[in-house]
C-alpha positions in Angstrom: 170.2 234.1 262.3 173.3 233.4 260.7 175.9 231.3 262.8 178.9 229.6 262.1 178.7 226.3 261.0 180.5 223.7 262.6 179.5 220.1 264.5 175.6 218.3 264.9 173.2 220.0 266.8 170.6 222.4 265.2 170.4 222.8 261.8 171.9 225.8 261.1 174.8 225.5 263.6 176.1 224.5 267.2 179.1 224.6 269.0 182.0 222.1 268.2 183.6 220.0 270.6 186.9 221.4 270.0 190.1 220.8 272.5 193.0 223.5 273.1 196.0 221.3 272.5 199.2 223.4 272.1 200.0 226.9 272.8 202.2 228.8 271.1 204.6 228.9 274.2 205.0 225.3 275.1 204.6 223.7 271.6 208.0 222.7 269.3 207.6 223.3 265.8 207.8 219.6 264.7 204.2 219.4 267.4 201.8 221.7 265.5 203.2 221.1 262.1 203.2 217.3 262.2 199.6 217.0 263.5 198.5 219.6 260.4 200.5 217.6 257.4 197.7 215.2 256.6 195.5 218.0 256.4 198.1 219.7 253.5 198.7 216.7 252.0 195.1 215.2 251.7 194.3 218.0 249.7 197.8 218.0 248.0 198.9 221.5 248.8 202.6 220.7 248.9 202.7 220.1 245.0 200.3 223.1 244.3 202.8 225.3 246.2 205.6 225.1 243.1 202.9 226.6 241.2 201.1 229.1 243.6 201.1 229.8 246.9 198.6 232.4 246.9 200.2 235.7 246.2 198.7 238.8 245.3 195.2 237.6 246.1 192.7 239.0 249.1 190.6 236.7 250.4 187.7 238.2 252.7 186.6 235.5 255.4 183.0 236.6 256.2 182.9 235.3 259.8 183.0 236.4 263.5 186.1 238.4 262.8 189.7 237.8 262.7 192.6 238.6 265.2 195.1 240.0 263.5 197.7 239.7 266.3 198.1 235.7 266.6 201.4 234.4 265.1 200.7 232.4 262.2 198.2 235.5 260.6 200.7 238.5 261.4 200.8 241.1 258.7 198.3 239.3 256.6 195.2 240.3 258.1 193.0 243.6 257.1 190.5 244.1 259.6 187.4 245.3 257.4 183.8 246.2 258.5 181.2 245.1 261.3 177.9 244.5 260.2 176.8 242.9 263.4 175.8 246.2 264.7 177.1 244.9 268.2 180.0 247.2 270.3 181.9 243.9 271.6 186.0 244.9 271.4 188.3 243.3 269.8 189.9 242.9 272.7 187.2 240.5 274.1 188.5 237.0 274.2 185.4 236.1 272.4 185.6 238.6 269.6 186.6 236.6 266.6 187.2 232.7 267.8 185.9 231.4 265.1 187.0 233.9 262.3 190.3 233.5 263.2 190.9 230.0 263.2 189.3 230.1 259.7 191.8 232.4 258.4 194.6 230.4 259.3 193.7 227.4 257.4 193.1 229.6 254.6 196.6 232.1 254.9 198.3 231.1 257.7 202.0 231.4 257.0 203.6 230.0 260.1 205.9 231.8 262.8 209.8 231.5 263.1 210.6 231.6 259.6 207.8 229.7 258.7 209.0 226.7 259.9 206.5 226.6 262.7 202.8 226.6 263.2 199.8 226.6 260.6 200.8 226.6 257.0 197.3 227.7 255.3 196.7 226.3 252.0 197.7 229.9 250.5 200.5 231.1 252.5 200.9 233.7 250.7 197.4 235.2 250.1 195.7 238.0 252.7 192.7 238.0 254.3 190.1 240.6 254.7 188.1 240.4 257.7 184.3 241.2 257.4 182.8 240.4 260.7 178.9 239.6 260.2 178.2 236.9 263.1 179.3 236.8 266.4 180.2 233.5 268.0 178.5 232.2 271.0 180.5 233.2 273.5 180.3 236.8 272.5 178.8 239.7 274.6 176.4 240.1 272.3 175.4 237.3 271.0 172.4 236.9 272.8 171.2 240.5 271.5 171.8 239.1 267.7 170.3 235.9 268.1 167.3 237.7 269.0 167.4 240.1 265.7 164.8 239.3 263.2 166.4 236.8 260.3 166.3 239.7 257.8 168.5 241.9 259.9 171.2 239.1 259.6 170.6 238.3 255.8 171.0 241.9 254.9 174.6 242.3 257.5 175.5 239.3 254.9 174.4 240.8 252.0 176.3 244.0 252.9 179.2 242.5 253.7 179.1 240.3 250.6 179.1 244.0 248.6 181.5 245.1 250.6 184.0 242.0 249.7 183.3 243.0 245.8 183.8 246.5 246.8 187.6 245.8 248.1 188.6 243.6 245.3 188.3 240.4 247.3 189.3 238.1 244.9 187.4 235.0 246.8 184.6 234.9 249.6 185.2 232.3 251.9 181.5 231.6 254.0 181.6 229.0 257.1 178.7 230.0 258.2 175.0 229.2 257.0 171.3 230.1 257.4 168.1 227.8 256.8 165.9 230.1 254.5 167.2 231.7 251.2 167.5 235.8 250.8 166.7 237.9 247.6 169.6 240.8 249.5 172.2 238.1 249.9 171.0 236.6 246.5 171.7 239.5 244.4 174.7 240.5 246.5 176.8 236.9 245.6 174.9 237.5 241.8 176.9 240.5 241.6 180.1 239.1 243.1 180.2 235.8 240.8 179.7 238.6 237.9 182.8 240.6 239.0 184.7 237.0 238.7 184.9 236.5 243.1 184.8 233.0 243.6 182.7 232.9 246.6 183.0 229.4 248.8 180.6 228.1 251.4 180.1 225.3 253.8 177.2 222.7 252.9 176.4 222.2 256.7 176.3 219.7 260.0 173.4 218.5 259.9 174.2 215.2 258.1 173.8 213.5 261.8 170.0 214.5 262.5 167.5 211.6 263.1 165.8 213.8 260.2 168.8 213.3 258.0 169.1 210.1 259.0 165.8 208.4 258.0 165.6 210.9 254.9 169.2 210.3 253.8 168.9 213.8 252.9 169.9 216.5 255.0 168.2 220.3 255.0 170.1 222.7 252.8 171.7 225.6 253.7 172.5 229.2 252.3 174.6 230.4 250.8 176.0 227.0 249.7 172.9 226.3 247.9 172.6 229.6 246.0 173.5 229.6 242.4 177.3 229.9 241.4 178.3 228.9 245.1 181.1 226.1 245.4 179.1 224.1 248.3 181.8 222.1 250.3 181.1 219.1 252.3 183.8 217.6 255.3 185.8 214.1 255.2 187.6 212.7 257.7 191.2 211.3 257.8 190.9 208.4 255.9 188.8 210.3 253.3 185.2 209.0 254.7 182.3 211.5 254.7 182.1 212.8 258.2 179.1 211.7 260.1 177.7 215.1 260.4 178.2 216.6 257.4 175.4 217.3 255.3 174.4 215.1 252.1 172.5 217.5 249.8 172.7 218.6 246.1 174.3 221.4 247.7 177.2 219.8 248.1 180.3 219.6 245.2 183.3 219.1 246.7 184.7 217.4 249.9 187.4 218.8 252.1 189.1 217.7 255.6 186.8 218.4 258.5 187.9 216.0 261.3 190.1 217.3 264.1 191.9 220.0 261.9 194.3 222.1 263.4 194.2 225.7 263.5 195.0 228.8 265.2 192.8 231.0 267.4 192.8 233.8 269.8 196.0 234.0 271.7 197.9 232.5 269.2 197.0 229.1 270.4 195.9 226.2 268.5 193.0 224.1 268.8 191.6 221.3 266.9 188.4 222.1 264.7 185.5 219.8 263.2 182.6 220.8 260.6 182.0 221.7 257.1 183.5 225.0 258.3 187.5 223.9 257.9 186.4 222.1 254.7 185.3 225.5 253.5 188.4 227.3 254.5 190.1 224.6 252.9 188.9 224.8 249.9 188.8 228.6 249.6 192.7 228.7 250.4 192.8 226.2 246.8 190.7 228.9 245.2 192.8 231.3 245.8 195.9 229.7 244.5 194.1 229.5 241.3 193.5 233.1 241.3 196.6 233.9 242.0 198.4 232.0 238.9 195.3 233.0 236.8 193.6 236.0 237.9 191.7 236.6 234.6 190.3 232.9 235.0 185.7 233.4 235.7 184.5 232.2 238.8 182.5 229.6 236.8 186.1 227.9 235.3 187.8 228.2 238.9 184.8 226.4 240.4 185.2 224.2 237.0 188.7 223.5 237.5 188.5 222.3 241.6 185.2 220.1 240.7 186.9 218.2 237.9 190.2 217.0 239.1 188.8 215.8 242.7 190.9 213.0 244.2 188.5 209.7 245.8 186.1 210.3 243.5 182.6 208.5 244.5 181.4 205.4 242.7 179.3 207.0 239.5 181.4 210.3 239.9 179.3 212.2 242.4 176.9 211.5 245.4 175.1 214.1 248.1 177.7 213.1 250.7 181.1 214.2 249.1 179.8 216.0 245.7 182.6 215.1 243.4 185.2 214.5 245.6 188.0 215.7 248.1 189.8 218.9 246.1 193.3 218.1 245.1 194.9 221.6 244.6 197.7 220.4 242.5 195.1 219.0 240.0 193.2 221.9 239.7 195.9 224.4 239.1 196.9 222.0 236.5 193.5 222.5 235.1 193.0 226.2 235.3 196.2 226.8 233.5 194.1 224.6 230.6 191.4 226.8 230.8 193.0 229.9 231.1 194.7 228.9 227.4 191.2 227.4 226.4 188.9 230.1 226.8 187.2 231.5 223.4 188.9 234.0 221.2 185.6 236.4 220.4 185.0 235.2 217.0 181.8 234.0 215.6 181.0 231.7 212.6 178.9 230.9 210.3 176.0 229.1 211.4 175.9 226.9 208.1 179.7 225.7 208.7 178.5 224.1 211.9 175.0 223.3 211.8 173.8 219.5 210.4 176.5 218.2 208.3 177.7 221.7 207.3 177.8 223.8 204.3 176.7 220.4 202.0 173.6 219.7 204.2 172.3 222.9 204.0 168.8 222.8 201.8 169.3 225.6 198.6 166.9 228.5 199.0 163.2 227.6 197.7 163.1 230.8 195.2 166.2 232.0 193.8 166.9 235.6 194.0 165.5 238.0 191.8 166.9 240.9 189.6 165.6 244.3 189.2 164.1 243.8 185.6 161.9 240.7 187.1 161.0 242.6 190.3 159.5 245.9 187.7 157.5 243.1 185.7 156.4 241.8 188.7 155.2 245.2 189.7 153.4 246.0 186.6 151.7 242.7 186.3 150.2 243.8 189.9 149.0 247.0 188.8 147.3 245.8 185.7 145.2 243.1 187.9 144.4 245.8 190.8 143.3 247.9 187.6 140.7 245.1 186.1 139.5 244.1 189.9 138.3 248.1 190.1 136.7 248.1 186.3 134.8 245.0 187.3 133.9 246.0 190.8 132.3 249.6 189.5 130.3 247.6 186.4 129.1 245.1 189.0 128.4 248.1 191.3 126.4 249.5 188.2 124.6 246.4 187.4 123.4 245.8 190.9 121.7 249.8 190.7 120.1 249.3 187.9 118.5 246.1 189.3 117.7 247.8 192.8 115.5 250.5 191.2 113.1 248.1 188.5 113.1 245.0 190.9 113.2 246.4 194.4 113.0 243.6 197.2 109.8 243.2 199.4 109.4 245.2 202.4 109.8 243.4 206.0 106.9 244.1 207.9 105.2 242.4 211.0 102.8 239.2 209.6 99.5 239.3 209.3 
């Protein structure tokens, strides 16, 4: 099934050891805010925030669901669809844990002016909230873990469409499943075609003996489909984290040690995994997207992969891809591509092929006129006109031979 990903454990997820460490009642503002700032400025969001902050731009966080009601989200949440099939309400605790302290780090905009709580790395942007996984603690997620795989592949699928279908500008995905699917396939096909940039976590299972011995860690979908930006976590210093996974799945690196975010009842709790390195990065996608909303999903994924900060030896390895995003940098680069991009007009093939016009063989026969071509055609004629004379004598000839010199007759032997 699908699940959110987050620390060690089973490949495709378990739970994260994750500690409530402020609520919103009893913490100052300086308290959440200072613990989140290495966060914001690892990935250099302060800068990026002169150019964009995310406005404009819908964001659909395909999780467990999303509480609109907690501080740091309110009035920047729309509560889409449930493909889950389950009847948990939102009102259960459990109903959207996850989810919701994904969408802070993506569009959290703080409370009290802004001045306290989670700043997302796109203040500015909204969220859409596809619910398409339930989180452990759920009602019912017993009842989906026991749904056959497809079942879950196809709630992702459909609410991959329905992302597209409500103009989502990016998918954000911290959440994985071992074995590939032709719906969900298809579904982010069609997406990347509309120009969503769709974002995915790379997985936890970087800590398994498996991984280990193999230095190669299972991949996981959808950060291992085609046009997905696969995102792997660091920790504070910028180190890969122990459990994150080291595949060719992963591209980019993202903070994913003890990040703080906001959850259910407007508290705040401090999250570890490849799924705040996802948010992370989706919240930079979107500021791209809002300063250049013409830009492809290939060129946004282009501009976050080149302009990575701590760049491995070699530029790129399984563990970090090519680097931890630096949001400033890639803005700087979109606005290059955006001008870059090609203006519609062919050219010759001969002006740029070999050394150009003068390395270009001349043609062996030159063209011919009309008054050659009617020779030509008459010289034709006359030589189809002496093959038939000499074919009918020949024909003649052979007749005449036939009747006064006729061959022996085949019969058995004596």
């Amino acid at each position: 099934m699908l699940t959110p990903v987050r620390v060690a454990g089973a490949v495709a997820a378990s739970l994260v050891a994750v500690s409530a460490i402020l609520t919103a009642g009893r913490a100052s503002a300086d308290a959440v805010r200072n613990q989140q700032m290495w966060v914001l400025d690892a990935v250099h969001a302060p800068a990026a925030w002169q150019v964009s902050r995310g406005k404009g731009v819908l964001v659909a966080v395909l999780d467990s669901g999303v509480d609109p009601s907690v501080s740091d989200l309110a009035g920047s949440v729309i509560t889409g669809a449930d493909f889950t099939g389950l009847h948990t309400p939102r009102s259960n605790p459990f109903w959207g844990v996850h989810g919701t302290w994904m969408a802070s780090l993506i569009a959290g905009h703080g409370h009290a002016g802004g001045g306290s709580g989670i700043l997302g790395i796109a203040p500015q942007a909204r969220v859409l909230s596809v619910r398409v996984l339930a989180d452990k603690g759920d009602p019912g997620f017993a009842e989906l873990a026991r749904e056959r795989g497809n079942q879950a592949q196809r709630a992702l699928a459909d609410g991959i469409r329905y992302a597209v279908a409500r103009h989502a500008s990016v998918i954000s995905m911290s959440l994985g499943n071992g074995a590939p699917s032709e719906l969900v396939r298809a579904a982010l096909a069609l997406a990347i075609r509309r120009g969503v940039v769709v974002v995915a976590s790379s997985g936890n299972s970087g800590g398994t003996a498996t991984a280990r011995r193999d230095h190669h860690a299972p991949y996981l979908f959808p950060a291992d489909y085609p046009g997905v930006l696969g995102v792997a976590a660091v920790n504070r210093s910028g180190a890969p984290a122990g459990f994150s996974s080291a595949n060719l799945s992963v591209q980019v690196a993202a903070p994913g040690v003890n990040v703080l975010a906001q959850g259910r009842g407007s508290r705040y709790w401090l999250v570890s995994g490849t799924s705040p390195a996802c948010a992370l990065t989706a919240g930079v996608a979107a500021l791209i997207k809002a300063a250049y909303p013409g830009l492809s999903a290939g060129l946004v994924i282009q501009a976050i992969t080149s302009t990575t900060s701590d760049r491995p030896p070699g530029g790129y390895d399984e563990q970090v891809g090519f680097g931890t995003v630096d949001a400033a940098a890639a803005l700087v680069a979109a606005g290059r591509l955006s001008h870059d991009r090609p203006a519609g007009r062919g050219a010759a093939v001969s002006a740029h092929f070999g050394g150009g016009p003068a390395a270009v063989l001349p043609a062996p026969v030159g063209p011919r006129g009309t008054s050659a071509l009617t020779l030509y055609v008459l010289l034709a004629l006359a030589s189809l006109a002496l093959i038939v004379v000499s074919g009918v004598g020949l024909a003649r000839s052979g007749a005449r031979r036939t009747r006064h010199a006729p061959y022996p007759a085949v019969g058995p032997g004596p």
